[in-house]
ROPA-719820 format. One record per atom (N, C-alpha, C): residue in one letter; x, y, z. Coordinates in steps of 0.02 Angstrom, whole numbers, plus 50000, padded with zeros to 5 digits. Layout:
REM ROPA-719820
AXYZ
...
This chain:
REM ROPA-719820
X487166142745252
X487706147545243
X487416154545240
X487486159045273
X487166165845278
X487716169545252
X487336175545216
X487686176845160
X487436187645174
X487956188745175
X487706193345187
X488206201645135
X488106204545080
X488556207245037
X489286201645027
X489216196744992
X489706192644977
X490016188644903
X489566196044875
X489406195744783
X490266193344770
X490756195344780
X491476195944776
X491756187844781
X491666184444836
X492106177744843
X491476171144836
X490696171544836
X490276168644826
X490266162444769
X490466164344716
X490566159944659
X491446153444684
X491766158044727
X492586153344735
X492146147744760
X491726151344845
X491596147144880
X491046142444862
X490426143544815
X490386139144783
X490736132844749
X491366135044739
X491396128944674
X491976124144724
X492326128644776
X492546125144838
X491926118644876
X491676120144886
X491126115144894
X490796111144871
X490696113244803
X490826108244770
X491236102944763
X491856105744764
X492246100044745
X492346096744830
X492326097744885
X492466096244942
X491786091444954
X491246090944920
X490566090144941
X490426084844903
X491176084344839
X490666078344766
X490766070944801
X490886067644863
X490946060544864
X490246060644915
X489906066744950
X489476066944998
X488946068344944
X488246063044975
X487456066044956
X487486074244967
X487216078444956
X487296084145000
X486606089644992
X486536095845013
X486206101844991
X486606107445003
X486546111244988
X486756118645004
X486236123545010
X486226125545072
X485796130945083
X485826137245078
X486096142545030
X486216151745052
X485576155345080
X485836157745140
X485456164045139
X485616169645140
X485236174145089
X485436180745109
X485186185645140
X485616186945187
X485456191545249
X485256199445219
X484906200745162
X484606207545168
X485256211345121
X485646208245089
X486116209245048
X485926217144991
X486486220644980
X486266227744955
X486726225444892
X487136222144876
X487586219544823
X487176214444776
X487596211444711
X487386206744678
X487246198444715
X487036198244782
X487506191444800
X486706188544798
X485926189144788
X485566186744785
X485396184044710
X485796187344637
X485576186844606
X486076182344575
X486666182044623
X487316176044600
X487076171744607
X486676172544680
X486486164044711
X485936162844649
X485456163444621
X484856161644584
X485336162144532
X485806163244508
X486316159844469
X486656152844460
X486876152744515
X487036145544568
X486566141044568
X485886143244557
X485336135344547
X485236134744513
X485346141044448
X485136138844397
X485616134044351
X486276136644388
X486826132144336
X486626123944390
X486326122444436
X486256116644437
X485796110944411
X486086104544378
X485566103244336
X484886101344400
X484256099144381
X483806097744423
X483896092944436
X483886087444390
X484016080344416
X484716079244424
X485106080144473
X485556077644464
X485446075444553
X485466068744578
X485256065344634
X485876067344683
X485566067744750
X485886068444794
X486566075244803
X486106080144749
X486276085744751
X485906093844730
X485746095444792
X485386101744786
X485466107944802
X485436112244767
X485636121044812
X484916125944826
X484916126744864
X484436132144889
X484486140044915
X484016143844899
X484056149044887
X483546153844959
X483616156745009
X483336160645016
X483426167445043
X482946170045042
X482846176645030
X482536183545088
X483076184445126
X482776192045188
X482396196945168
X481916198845192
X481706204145153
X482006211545167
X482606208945230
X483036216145236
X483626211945282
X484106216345301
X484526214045342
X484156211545422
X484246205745435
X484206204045509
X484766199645552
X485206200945528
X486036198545581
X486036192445561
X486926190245586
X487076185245544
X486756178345591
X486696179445652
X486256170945705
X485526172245674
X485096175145647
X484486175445640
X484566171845539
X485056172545514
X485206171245450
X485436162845465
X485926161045501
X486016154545525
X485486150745558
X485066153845583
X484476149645630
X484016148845549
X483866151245516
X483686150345462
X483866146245404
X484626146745419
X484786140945370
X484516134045402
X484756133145460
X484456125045482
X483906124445490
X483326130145491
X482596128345467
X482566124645402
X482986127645347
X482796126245288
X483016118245268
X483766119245299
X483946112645285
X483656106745304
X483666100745270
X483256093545267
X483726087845309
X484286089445284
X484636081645278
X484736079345368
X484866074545373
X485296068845426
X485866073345464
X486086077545461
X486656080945469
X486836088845443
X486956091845484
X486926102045449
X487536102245471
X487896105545422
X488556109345445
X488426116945423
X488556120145488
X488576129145489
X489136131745465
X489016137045405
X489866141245389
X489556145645371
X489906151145353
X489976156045332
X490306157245257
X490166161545231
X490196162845169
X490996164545130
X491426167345188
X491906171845176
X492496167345154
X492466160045151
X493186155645153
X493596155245197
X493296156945272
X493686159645330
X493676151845359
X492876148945346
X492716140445356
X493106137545301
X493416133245316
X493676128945265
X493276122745215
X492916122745170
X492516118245152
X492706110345146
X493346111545136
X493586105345138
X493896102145213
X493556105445254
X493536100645328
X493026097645321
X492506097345309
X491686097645299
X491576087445293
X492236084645271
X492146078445270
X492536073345329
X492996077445351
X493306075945425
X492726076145458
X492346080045457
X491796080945518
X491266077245506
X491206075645453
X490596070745438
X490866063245464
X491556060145474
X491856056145473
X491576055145560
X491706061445606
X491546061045673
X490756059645673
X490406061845657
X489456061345653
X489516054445640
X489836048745598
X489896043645594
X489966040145630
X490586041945675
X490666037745742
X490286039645798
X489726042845783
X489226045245833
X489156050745887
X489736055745838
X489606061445900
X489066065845872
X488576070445897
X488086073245877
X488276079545879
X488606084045871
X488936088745879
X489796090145882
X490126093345807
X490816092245774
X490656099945777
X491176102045827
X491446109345802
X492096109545760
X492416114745732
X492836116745720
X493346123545762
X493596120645794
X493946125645855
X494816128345804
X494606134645813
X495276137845767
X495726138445814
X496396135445788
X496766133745818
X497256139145796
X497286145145728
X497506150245719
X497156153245689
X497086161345681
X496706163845648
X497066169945614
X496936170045545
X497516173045492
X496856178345482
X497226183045441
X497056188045424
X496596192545475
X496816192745549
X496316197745592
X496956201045626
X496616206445663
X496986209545689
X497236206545751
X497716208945781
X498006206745858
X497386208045921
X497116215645911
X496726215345953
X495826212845937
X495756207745895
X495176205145871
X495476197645916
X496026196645877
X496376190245934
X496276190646005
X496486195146010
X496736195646091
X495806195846119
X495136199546090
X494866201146129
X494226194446125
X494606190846076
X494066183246053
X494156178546095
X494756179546127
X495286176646182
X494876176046232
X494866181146236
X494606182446334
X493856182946318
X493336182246271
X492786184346271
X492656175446274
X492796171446252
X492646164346261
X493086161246329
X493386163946342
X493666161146403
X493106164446472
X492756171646451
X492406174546502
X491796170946492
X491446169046424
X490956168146438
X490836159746445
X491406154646455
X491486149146469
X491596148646560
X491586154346596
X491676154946647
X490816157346682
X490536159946638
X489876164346645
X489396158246643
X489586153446602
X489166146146555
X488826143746626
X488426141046644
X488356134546677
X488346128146646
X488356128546588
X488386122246542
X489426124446522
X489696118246500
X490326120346439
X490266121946390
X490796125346370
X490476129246319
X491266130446270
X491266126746206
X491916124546172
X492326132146151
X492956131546198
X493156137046163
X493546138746098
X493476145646116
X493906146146010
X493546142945957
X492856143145976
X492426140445919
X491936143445901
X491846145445830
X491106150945806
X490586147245802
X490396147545735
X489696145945726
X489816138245671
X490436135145657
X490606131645590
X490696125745628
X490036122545630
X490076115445637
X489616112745620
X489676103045648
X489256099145611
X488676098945673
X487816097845641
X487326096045686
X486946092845654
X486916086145703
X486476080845699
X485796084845684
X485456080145661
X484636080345628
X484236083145722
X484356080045753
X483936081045828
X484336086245863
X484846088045842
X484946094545879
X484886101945846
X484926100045767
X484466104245751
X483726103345744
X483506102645757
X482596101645755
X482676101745845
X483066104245877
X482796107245961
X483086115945947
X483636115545920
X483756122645917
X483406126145881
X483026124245815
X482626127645793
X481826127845810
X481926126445857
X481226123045887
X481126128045974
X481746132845959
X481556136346029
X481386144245995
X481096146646057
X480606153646043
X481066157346047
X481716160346066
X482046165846079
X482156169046036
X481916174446051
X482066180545994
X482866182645980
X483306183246035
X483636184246036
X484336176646030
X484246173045991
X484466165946006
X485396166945997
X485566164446057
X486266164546038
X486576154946012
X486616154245957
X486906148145942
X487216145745976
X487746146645966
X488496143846027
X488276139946080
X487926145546129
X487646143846176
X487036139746184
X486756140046153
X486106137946143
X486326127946125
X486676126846074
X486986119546051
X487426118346121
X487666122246135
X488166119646230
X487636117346261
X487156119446275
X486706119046335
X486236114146312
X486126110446243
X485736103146242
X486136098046275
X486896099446279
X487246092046312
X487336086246278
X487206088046211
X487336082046157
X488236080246162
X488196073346155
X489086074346139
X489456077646083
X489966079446114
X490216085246063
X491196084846060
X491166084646006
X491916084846001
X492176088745942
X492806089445948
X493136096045881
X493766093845845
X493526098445784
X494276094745753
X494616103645737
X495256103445739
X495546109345754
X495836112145676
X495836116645674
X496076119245600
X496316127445586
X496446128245548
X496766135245524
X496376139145517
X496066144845543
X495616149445489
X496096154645442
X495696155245370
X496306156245342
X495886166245359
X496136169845308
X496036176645296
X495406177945252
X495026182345256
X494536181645187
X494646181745131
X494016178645104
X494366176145017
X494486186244981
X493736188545009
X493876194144970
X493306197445018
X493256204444992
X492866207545004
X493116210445090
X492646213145133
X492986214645218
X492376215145259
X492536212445325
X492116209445377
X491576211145381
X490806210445395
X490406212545398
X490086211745458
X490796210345511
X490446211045586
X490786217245629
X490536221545592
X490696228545644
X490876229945701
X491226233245742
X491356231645832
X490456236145858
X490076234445817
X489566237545864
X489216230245862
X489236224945800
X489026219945792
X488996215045838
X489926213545856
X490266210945890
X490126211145949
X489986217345960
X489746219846041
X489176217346055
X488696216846021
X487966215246007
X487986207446006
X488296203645995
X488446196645998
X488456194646056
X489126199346081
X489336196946143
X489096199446201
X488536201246211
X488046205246232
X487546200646269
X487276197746203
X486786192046201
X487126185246200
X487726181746205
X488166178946246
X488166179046307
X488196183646321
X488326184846409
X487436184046433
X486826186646411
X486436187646441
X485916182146427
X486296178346372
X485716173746334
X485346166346385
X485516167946455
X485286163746495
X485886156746502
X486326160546477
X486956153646506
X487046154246580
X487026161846610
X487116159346679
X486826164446708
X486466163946766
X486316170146798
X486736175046845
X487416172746840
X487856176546892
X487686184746855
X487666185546781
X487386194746797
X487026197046810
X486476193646828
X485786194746855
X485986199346925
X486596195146962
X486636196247040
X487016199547033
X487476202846990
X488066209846992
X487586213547060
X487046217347028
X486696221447057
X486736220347129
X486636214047146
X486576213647224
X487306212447256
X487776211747207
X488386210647236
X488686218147247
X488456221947207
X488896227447218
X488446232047282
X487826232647278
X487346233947350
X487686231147416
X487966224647404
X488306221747487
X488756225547477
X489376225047438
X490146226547437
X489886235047456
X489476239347431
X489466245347462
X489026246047504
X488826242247553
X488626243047600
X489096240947650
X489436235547641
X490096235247678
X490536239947692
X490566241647628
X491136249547604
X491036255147655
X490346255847648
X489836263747700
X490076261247750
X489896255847788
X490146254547854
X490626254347890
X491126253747863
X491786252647866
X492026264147867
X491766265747831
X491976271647812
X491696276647879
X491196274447905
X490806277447950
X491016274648002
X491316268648014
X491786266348072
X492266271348071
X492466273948025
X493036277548030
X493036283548038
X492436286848041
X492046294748050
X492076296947981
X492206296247931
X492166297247861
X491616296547827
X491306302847846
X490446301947811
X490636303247737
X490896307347717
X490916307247635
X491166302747611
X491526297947620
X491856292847577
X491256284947577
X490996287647668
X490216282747642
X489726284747601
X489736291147604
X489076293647527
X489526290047478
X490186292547470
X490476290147395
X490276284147376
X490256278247417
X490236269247395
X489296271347380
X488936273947386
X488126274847381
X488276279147329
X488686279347267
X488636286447247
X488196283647159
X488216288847113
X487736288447067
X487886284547023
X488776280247024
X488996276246983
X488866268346971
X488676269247040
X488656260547066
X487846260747055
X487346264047044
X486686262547052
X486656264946985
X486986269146936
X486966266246858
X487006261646852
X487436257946856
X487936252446837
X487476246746844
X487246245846912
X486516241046919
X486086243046891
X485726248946889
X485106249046828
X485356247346754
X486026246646728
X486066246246656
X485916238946678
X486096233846706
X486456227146689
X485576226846688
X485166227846735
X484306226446758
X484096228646687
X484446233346658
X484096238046589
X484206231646545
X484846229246544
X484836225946477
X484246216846484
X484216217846544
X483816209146568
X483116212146517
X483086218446540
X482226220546516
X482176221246471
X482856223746409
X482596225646335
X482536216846320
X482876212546370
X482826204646324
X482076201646341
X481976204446394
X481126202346392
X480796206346362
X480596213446336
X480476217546304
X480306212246256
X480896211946212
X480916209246149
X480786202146172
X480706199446181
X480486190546185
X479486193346198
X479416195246225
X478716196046249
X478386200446177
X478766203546121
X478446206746090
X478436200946032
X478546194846017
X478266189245983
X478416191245911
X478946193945903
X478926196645828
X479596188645814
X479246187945738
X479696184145714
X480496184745717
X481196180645714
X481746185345708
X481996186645666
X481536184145579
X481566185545509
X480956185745494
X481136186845413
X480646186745378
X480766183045310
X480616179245297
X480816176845233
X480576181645166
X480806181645127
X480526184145057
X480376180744997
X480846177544986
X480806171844934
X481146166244920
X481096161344918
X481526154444929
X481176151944843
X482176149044826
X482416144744770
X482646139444782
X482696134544716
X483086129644746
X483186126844661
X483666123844656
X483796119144602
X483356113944570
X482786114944612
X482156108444563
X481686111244555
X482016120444534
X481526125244517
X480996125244540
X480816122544632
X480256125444663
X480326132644680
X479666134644671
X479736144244721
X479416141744789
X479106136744815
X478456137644861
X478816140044930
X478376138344993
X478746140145049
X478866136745071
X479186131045087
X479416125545130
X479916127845168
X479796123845224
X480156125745305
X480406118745280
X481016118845309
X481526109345302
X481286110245370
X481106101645395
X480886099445454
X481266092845482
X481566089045404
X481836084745413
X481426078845401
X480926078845421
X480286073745399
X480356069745317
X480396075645267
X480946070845208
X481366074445177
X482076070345217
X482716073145209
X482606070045121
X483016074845102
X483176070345003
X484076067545010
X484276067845081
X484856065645085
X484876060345129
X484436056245107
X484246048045142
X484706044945118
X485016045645050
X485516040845042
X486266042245079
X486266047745134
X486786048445178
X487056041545204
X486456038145217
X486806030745269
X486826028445221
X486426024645163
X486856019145112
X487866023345098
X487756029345091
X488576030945091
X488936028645117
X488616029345183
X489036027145248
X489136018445267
């Protein structure tokens, strides 16, 4: 759960999960994304009110040493996590905690991948609707893999599909995409998103943009690679046609300084993503990791020993 200034609804959504979580083995993972509020010192609150021994229930704690976005905070949580099964949410109550056992019900019958596809979404604006709309419908068109629409980051993942997603180098990792393109089976259960519990969004339209950015470029498809060469034919067609017609200026116009921006940005943005992939920098940093059996050390969850082995006697 990446956690990012969420001092305000942190404790609801705690105890929501709790109670949605008490018939499941479970863990809980927070991280906080570089948080400037109380929400690091709630969470080390949160483990401490848990007793240590209490079996087949643990909360964990870690720690950014500054802000690094909310997919670099999520790719982190399923490092940390151990168990048989990860479900991705968010902090805000926007995920419903109490779907969390519907979806475990599907992992049962063997699908390896349970989204949650919002089937309404309360408390956003019309044009956050309208542009979530067309941004998964564009980039389900962009995909060469499918790619589930109307669905964020709040679902269930098998033990082997997380241990491949966290197991790839991209600096720039787009989730979504990244879980589409293993091809695991995948199915969804549909639900309400409600409004936030409290507090207000912490995905900015520069954020948003920045998401959907690295969406589009994150290697789902190469059709933007070829803009560049598509728009080189179409105005070279254009010139020709214009110069058939004795119209030398309207053939400079199709050669003009807009269309050879336009291709150096899309070429610009391929390069800041190799830029950054080639400069090998981690896409966090950890600072300090807690947990309820009052370890500090550094452990990476690998899965190797889940403490939620008694998942299948449950089952």
């Amino acid at each position: 759960m990446p956690c990012y200034n969420e001092e305000q609804v942190l404790r609801r959504t705690h105890d929501r999960l709790g109670h949605a979580l008490r018939d499941l083995p479970h863990e809980i993972v927070y991280v906080d994304d570089g948080s400037t509020d109380g929400t690091w010192p709630l969470i080390r609150d949160l483990i401490a009110e848990t007793p240590a021994d209490t079996p087949g229930h643990v909360v964990r704690g870690v720690r950014f040493s500054r802000n690094f976005g909310h997919q670099a905070a999520a790719v982190a949580g399923l490092a940390e996590a151990t168990g048989d099964a990860v479900v991705l949410m968010d902090a805000d109550l926007q995920d419903p905690p109490e779907l969390i056992p519907s979806m475990t019900e599907q992992w049962f019958k063997g699908w390896s991948i349970v989204s949650a596809r919002r089937a309404t979404r309360h408390g956003e604006t019309r044009l956050k609707k309208s542009t979530a709309y067309l941004y998964y419908r564009l980039l389900a068109r962009l995909s060469d893999q499918p790619v589930a629409l109307d669905t964020g980051d709040f679902r269930l993942l098998d033990r082997k599909v997380v241990d491949f997603v966290t197991s790839l180098g991209e600096k720039e990792l787009f989730l979504r995409g990244a879980i589409s393109w293993t091809g695991y089976p995948e199915t969804s259960i549909a639900y309400e998103r409600d409004a936030r519990g409290a507090g207000t969004t912490k995905y900015t339209l520069r954020k948003m943009l920045a998401l959907s950015r690295t969406g589009i470029l994150s290697g789902a498809s190469a059709l933007p690679l070829r803009i560049p060469t598509c728009l080189g034919a179409a105005s070279l067609v254009g010139a020709s046609a214009a110069l058939a017609r004795g119209n030398v200026r309207q053939a400079a116009r199709f050669g003009s300084f807009g269309a050879q921006s336009l291709a150096c940005g899309v070429l610009g943005e391929y390069l800041i993503g190799v830029f950054r992939q080639v400069q090998d920098r981690p896409p966090y940093l950890v600072m300090e990791r807690t947990d309820s059996h009052r370890s500090t050390d550094s452990h990476r969850g690998t899965g190797a020993q889940a403490p939620l082995a008694r998942v299948k006697e449950w089952a």
